[in-house]
N, C-alpha and C positions, 0 to 999 in steps of 0.2 A: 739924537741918540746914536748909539753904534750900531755897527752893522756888521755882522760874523757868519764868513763860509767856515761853514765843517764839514767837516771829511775823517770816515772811518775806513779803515785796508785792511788786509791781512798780509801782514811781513814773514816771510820765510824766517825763522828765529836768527839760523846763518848771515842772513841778507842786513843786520842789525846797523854793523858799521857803516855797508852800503847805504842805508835807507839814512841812517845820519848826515853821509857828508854830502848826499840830494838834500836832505831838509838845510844843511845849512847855506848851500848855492841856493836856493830858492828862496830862503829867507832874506837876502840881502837885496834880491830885487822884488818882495813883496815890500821891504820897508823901504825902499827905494822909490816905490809906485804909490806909495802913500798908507803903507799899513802902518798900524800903531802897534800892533802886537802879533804875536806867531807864536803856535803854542802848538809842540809837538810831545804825545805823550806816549811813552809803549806800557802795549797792557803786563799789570801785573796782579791783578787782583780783579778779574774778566770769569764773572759763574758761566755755568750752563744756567738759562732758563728753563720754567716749565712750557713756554707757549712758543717763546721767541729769546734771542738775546743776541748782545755782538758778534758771536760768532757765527750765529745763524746767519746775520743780517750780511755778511759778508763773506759767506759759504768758507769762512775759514776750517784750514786742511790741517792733519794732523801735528806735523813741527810750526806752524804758522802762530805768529803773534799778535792779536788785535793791535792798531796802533789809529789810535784817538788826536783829531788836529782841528786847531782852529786858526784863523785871522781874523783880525779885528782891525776894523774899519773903521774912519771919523764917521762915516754914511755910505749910504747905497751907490750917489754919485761916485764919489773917490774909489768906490768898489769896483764900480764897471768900469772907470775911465783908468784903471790898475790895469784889471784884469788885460784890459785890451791890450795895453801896454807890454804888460808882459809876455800874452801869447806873439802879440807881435818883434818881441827884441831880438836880437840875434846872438844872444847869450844863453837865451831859454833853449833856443833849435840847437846851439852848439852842446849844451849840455846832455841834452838826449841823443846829441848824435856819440858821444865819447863817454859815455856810462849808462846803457838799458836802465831803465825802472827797474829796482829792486824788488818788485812786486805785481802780481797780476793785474792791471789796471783795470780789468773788464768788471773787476769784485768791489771795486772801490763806491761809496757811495758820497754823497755828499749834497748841500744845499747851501743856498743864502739864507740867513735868517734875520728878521729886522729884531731888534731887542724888544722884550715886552719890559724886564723890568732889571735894573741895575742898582746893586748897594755897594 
C-alpha cells in the first residue's frame, strides 16, 4: 500500500503565488525521487473549531491561509530513500538559497502516514 507525508502551513494570503512556484520546484523532484502524486491544496472552506481546528493547529495569523499537502508514495522505503535524496540534491539547497519559504516554517506540521485503507 501507499505511503503519504502530509503537511499543513499557514500561507500569508500575499505569499499565494510564492508558495505556488516553491510547490511546483519541489514537486518535480518529489516525482523525480519516486513520488506518485503531490497534492497541494489552499484552504478555502477552513471553520473555526469548537476545541481545535487547522488554524489552531498551526497558530495561523490573521491574513494567513491554511494550505493542506500531501505526497504519495509506492511505500515507506521509496519514501525515505526520496526524502534522502532530495534533502540531499543540490537543487533543493539552490532553491532556498534564491526564494525564502513563503511561510513561517516553525508553524508547519506534518507526518508519514502508512495507509490504513484505500478505495
Amino acid at each position: 500500500m501507499s505511503y503519504i507525508d502530509g503537511f499543513v502551513v499557514p500561507v500569508p494570503a500575499g505569499r499565494k503565488a510564492a508558495y505556488k512556484a516553491m510547490a511546483e520546484q519541489t514537486l518535480v523532484l518529489f516525482k523525480e525521487f519516486g513520488a506518485t502524486r503531490v497534492v497541494e491544496c489552499w484552504g478555502d472552506d477552513v471553520p473555526d473549531g469548537k476545541v481545535t481546528d487547522f488554524k489552531g493547529a498551526v497558530k495561523a495569523e490573521g491574513d494567513e491561509v491554511v494550505v493542506f499537502s500531501w505526497v504519495e508514495w509506492p511505500d515507506k522505503a521509496t519514501r525515505d530513500a526520496g526524502q534522502k535524496k532530495m534533502m540531499d540534491d543540490p537543487r533543493m539547497a539552490r532553491m532556498m538559497e534564491e526564494s525564502p519559504v513563503p511561510f513561517d516554517g516553525k508553524r508547519m506540521i506534518y507526518g508519514g502516514f502508512a495507509v490504513l485503507l484505500e478505495g
